[in-house]
C-alpha positions as CSV (number, residue, x, y, z in Angstrom):
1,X,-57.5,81.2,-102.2
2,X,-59.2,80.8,-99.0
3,X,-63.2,79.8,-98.5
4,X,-65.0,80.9,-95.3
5,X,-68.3,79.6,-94.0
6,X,-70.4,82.6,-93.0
7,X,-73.8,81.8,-92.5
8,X,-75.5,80.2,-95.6
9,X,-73.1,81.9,-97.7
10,X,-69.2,81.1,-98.6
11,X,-66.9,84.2,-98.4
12,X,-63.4,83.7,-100.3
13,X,-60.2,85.8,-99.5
14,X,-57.4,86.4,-101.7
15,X,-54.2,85.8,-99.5
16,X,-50.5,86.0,-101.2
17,X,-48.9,82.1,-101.3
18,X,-45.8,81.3,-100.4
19,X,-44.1,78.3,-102.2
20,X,-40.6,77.4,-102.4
21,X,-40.2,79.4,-106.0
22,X,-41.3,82.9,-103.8
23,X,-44.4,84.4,-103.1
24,X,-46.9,84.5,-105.3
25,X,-50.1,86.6,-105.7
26,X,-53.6,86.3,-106.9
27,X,-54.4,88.3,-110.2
28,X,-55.6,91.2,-107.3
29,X,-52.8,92.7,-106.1
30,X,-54.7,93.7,-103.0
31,X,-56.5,91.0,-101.3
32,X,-60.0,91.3,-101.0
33,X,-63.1,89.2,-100.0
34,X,-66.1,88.7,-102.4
35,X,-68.7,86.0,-101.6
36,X,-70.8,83.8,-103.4
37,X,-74.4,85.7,-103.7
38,X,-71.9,89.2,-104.4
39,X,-72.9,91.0,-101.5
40,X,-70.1,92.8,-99.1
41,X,-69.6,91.2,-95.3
42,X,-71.8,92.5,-92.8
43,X,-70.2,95.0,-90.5
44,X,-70.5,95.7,-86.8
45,X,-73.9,97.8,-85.7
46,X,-73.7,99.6,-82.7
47,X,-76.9,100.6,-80.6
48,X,-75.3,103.3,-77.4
49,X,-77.8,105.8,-75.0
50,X,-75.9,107.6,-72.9
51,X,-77.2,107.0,-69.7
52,X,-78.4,110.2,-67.7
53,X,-78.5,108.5,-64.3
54,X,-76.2,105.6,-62.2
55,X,-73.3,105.5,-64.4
56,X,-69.8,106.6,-64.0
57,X,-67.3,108.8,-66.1
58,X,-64.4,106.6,-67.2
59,X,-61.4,107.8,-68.7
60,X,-60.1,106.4,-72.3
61,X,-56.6,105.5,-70.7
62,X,-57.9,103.3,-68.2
63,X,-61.0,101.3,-70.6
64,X,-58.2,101.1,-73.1
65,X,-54.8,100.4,-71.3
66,X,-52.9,97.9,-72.9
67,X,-51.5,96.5,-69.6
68,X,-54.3,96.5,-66.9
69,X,-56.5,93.3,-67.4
70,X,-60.0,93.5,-67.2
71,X,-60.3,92.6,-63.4
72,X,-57.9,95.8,-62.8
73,X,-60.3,97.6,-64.9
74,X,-63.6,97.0,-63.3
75,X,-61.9,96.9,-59.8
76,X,-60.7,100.7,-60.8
77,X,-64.4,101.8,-61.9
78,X,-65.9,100.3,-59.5
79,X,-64.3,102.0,-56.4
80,X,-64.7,105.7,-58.5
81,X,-68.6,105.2,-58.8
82,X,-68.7,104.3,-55.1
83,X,-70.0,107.4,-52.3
84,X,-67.9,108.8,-50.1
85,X,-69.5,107.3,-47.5
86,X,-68.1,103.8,-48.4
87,X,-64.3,105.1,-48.9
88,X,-63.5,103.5,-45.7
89,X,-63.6,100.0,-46.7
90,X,-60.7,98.2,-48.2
91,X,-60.0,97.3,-51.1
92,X,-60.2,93.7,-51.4
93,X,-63.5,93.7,-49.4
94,X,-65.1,95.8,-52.2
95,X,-63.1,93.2,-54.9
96,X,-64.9,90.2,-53.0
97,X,-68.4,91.8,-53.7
98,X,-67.6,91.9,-57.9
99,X,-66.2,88.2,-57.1
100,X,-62.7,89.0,-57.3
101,X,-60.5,87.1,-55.1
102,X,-57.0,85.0,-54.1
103,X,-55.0,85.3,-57.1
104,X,-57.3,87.2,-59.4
105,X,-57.4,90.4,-57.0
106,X,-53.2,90.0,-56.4
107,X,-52.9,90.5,-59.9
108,X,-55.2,93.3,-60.2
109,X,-53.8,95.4,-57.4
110,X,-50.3,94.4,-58.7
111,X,-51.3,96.0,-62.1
112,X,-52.7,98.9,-60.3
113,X,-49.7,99.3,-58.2
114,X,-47.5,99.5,-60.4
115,X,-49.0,101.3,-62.8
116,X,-49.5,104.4,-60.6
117,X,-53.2,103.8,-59.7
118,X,-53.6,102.6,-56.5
119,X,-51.0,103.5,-53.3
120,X,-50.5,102.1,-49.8
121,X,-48.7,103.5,-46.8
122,X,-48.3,100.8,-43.9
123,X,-47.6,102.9,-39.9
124,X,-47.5,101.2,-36.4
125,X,-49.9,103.3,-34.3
126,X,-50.3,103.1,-30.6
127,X,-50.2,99.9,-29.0
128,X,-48.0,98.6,-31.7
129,X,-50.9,97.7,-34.4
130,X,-49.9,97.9,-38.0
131,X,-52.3,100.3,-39.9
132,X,-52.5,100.1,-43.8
133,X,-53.7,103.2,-45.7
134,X,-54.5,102.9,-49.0
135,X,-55.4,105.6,-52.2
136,X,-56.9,105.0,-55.5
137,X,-57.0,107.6,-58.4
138,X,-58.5,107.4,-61.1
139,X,-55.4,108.8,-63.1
140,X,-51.8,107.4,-62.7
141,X,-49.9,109.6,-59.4
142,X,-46.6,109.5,-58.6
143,X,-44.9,108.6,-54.7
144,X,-44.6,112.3,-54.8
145,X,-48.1,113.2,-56.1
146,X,-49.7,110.3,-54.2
147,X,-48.1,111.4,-50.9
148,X,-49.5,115.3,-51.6
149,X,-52.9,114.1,-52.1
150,X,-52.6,112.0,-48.8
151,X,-51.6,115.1,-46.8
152,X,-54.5,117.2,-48.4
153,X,-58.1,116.7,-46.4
154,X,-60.5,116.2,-49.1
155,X,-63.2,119.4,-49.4
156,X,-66.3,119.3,-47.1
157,X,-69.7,118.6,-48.7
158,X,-72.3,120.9,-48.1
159,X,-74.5,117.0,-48.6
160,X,-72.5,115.2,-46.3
161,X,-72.7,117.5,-43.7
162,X,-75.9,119.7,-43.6
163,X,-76.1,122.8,-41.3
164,X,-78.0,123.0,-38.2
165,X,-81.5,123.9,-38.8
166,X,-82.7,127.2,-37.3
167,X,-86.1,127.2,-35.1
168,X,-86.4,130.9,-35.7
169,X,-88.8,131.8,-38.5
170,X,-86.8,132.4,-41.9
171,X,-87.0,136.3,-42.4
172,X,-89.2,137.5,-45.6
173,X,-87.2,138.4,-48.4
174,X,-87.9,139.8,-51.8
175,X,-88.7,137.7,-55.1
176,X,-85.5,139.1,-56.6
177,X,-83.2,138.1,-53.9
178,X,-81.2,134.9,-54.0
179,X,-80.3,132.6,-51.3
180,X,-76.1,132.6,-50.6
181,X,-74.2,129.4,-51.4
182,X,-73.5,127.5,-48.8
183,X,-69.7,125.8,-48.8
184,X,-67.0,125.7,-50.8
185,X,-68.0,125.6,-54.9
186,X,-67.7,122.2,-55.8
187,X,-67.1,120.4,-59.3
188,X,-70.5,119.1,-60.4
189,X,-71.7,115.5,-60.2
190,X,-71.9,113.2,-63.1
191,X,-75.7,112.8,-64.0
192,X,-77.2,115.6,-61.5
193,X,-77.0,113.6,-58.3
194,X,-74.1,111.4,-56.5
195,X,-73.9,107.6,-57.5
196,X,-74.9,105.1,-54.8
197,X,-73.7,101.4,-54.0
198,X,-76.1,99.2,-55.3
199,X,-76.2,96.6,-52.8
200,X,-78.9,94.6,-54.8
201,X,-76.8,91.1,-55.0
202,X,-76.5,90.8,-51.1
203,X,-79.3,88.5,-49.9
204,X,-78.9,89.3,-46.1
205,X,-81.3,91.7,-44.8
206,X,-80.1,95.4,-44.0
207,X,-80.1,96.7,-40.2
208,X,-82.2,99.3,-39.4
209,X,-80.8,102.8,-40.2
210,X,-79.4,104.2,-36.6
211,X,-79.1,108.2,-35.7
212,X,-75.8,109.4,-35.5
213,X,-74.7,108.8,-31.7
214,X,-71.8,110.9,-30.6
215,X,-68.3,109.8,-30.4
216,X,-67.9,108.1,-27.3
217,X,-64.9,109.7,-25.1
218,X,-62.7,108.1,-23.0
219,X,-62.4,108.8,-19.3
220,X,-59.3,110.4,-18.3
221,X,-58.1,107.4,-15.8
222,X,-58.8,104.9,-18.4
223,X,-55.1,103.3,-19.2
224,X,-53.9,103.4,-23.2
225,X,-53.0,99.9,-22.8
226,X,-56.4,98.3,-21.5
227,X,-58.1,100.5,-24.1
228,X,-55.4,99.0,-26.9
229,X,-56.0,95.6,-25.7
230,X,-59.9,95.7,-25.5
231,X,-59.5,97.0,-29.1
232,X,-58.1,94.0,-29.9
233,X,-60.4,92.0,-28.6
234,X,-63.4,93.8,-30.5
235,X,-61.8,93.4,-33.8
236,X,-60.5,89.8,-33.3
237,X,-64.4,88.9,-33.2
238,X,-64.5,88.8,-36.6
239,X,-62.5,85.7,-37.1
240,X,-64.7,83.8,-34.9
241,X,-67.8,85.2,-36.9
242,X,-68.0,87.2,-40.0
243,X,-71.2,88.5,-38.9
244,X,-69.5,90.6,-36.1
245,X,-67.3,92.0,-38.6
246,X,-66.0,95.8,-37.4
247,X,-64.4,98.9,-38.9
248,X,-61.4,100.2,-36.7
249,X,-63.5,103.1,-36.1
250,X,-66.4,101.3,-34.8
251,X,-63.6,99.4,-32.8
252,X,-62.2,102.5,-31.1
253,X,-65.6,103.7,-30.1
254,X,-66.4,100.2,-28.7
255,X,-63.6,99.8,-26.8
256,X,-64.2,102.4,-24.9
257,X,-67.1,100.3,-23.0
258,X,-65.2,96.9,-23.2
259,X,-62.5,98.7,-21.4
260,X,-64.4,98.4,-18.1
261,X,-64.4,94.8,-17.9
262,X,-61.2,94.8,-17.9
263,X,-60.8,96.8,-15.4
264,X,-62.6,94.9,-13.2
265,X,-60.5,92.3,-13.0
266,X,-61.5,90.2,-16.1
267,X,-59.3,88.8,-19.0
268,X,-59.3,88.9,-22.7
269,X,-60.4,85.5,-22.7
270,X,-63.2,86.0,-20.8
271,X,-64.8,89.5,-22.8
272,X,-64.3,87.6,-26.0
273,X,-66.2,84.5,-24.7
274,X,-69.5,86.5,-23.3
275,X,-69.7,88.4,-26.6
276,X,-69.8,85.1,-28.6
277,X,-71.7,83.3,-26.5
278,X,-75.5,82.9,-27.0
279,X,-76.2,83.6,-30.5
280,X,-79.5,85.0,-31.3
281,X,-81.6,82.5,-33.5
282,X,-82.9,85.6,-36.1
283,X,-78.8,86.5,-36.5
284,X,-77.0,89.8,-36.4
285,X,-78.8,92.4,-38.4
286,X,-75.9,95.6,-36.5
287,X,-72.7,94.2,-35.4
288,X,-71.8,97.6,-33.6
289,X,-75.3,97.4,-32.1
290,X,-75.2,94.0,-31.0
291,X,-71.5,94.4,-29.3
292,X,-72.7,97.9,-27.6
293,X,-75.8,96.0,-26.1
294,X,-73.9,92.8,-24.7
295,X,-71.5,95.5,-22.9
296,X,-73.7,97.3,-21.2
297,X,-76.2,94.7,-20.2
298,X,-73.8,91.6,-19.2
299,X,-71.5,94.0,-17.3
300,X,-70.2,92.3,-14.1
301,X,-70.7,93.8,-10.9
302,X,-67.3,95.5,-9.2
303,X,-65.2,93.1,-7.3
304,X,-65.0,93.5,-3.7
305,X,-61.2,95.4,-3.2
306,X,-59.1,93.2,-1.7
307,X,-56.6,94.3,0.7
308,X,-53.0,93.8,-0.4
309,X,-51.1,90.6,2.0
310,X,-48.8,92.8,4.6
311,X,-45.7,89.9,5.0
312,X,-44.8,89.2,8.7
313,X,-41.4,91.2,9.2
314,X,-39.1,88.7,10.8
315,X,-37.8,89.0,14.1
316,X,-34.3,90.7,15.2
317,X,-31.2,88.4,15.8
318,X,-30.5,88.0,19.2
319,X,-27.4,86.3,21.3
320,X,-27.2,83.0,22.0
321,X,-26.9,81.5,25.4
322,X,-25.4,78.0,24.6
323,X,-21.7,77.1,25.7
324,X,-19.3,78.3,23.0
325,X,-18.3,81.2,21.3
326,X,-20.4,84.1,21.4
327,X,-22.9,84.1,18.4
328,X,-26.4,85.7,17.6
329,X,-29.2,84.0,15.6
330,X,-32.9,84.4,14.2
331,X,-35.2,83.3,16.7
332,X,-38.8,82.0,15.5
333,X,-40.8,81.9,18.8
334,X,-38.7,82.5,22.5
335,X,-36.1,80.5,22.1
336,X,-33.2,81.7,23.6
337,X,-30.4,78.9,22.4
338,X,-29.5,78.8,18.1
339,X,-31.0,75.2,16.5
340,X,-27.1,73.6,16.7
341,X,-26.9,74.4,20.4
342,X,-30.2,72.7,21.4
343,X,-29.2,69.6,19.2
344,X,-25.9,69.5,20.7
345,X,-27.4,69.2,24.0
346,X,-29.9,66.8,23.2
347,X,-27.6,64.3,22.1
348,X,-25.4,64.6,25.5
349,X,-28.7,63.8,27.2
350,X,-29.7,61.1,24.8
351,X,-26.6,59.7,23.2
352,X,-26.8,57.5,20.3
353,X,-25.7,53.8,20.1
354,X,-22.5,53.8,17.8
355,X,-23.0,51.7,14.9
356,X,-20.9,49.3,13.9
357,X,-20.3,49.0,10.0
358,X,-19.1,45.5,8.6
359,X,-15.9,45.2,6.7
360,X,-15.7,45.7,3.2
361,X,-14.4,42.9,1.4
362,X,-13.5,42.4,-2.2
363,X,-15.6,40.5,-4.1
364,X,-12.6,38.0,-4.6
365,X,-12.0,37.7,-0.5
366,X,-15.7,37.0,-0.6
367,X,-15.5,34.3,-3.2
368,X,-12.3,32.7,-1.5
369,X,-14.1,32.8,1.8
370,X,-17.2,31.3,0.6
371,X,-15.4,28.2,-0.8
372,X,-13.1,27.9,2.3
373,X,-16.5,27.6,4.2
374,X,-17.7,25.1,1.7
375,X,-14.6,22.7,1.8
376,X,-14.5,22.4,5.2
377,X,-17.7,21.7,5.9
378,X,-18.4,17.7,6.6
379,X,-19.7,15.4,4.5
380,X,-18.5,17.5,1.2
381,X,-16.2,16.2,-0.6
């Protein structure tokens, strides 16, 4: 017998007892719990609406799989509610907004791994940069699967990409007639309308929505390698400040004005230190708008071309006209005789005095000779 404490009452369950003689039962066969007052355990009530806006379909095998932990879980419905405008972040940026970092997110994207919902493919692109691509499903894939669905370009959106509009008058047409489809048929949206990012815990104001500028083009003399290397520059930034954090698109568009600088004669260090410096006090509301405004304003003028140094080519060799055998040499002005001739010369006009060098003596003849000295000298002794 076993009493519980629930509330103001005192439920007791029958177990079985086992003592050293063998188990032993209750007069119930079955256990069973009655309480005190006689009245059955409360049971769980549940209260469920089923949302008809903002919500996202989630399959049974991922709320309920035994091996994903609840970080995996809410990692894995949170990227599938997300637009398809926001598909090009990574995926531990989007764990850091639901809090999920260091260890936490390894383990969920281990579990996700390895279970068949998430896939990465890792490529050296131009200029030797390591790119990492990565796929989440919202259903297990194999390598095989996973690699078919990476070579498939998704379907265009008649939303994301709406047709040019027409200045012509539209043409009347009857009541009964109805307006073609535009696109590709598409599978329905969950809820009637496509789910957005809620971006409602970020305290830092939003930049100003910008029109769509064209892709910027690079000029046919620009060099790969300046363009890879001011690139580099533009997404190093971002370790310096956070604020001036950039996509690898953004980068590539960029680049293509931060690869005049370097072409006129600046380095790496120096681009990187003009687009830090001089912070503005109200911050960085467009990181890609900042950076494209420092590059075109604090552009340095084009240095002056400097001709390239034209060495002096030396002179011929000529023949020497000193006494000897016959021999040619370099000359550096009009000399006509080689250096060894003219010092020859010089020291049968001006001969030197011959120097005389002592004797060398061992140390022990100096010794002896110093105490010879010193015993016959008078008064020693």
């Amino acid at each position: 017998m076993e009493s519980v404490l629930y509330g103001d009452e005192v439920i007791t369950l029958c177990v079985p007892v086992c003592t050293w003689g063998g188990p032993r039962r209750c007069a119930n066969t079955n256990p069973r719990a009655y309480t005190t007052s006689g009245k059955e355990p409360p049971e769980m009530l549940r209260h469920a609406i089923a949302p008809s806006a903002r919500y996202t379909k989630a399959s049974h095998d991922v709320v309920r799989h035994p091996r994903l932990s609840s970080d995996a879980k809410i990692l894995l419905l949170y990227v599938q509610g997300l637009p398809d405008n926001a598909a090009f972040q990574p995926l531990g940026e989007l764990a850091r907004k639901l809090g999920i970092k260091g260890r936490a997110y390894q383990k969920a994207k281990g579990q996700l791994v390895e279970y068949g919902y998430v896939h990465e493919w890792r490529s050296q692109g131009d200029g030797g940069r390591w790119i990492t691509e990565q796929l989440v499903a919202n259903n297990p894939l194999t390598s095989e699967q996973a690699c078919h669905a990476r070579a498939t370009p998704p379907a265009a959106s008649p939303v994301a990409f709406p047709a040019a509009r027409s200045t012509a008058p539209p043409a009347p047409r009857s009541p009964s007639t109805h307006s073609p489809t535009v696109g590709t048929p598409i599978a329905p949206t969950a809820g009637g309308y496509e789910p957005v990012e809620d971006h409602s815990d970020k305290t830092t104001p939003h930049p100003p929505s910008e029109p769509e500028r064209p892709a910027a083009t690079a000029s046919p003399a620009a060099d790969p390698t300046l363009l890879a290397r001011a690139e580099r520059v533009l997404l190093s930034l971002r370790h310096s400040r956070r604020e001036l954090h950039l996509g690898v698109r953004e980068a590539a568009q960029l680049a293509v004005e931060a690869v005049k600088w370097l072409e006129r004669g600046l380095g790496e260090s120096d681009l990187r230190q003009a687009l830090l410096a001089e912070r503005p006090k109200e911050g960085v509301r467009s990181a890609v708008g900042f950076l494209r405004y420092r590059l075109a304003q604090k552009l340095p003028e084009t240095r002056a071309v400097s001709w390239p140094y034209e060495p002096v080519r030396p002179r011929e060799l000529v023949e020497c006209k000193g006494p000897g055998e016959k021999h040619t040499f370099r000359p550096l002005l009009d000399e006509t005789e080689c250096t060894p001739c003219r010092l020859n010369a010089a020291n049968v006009v001006y001969p030197a005095a011959p120097s005389s060098e002592p004797e060398h003596l061992p140390w022990r003849k100096r010794f002896a000779k110093i105490n010879t000295t010193s015993a016959a000298a008078p008064g020693v002794g």
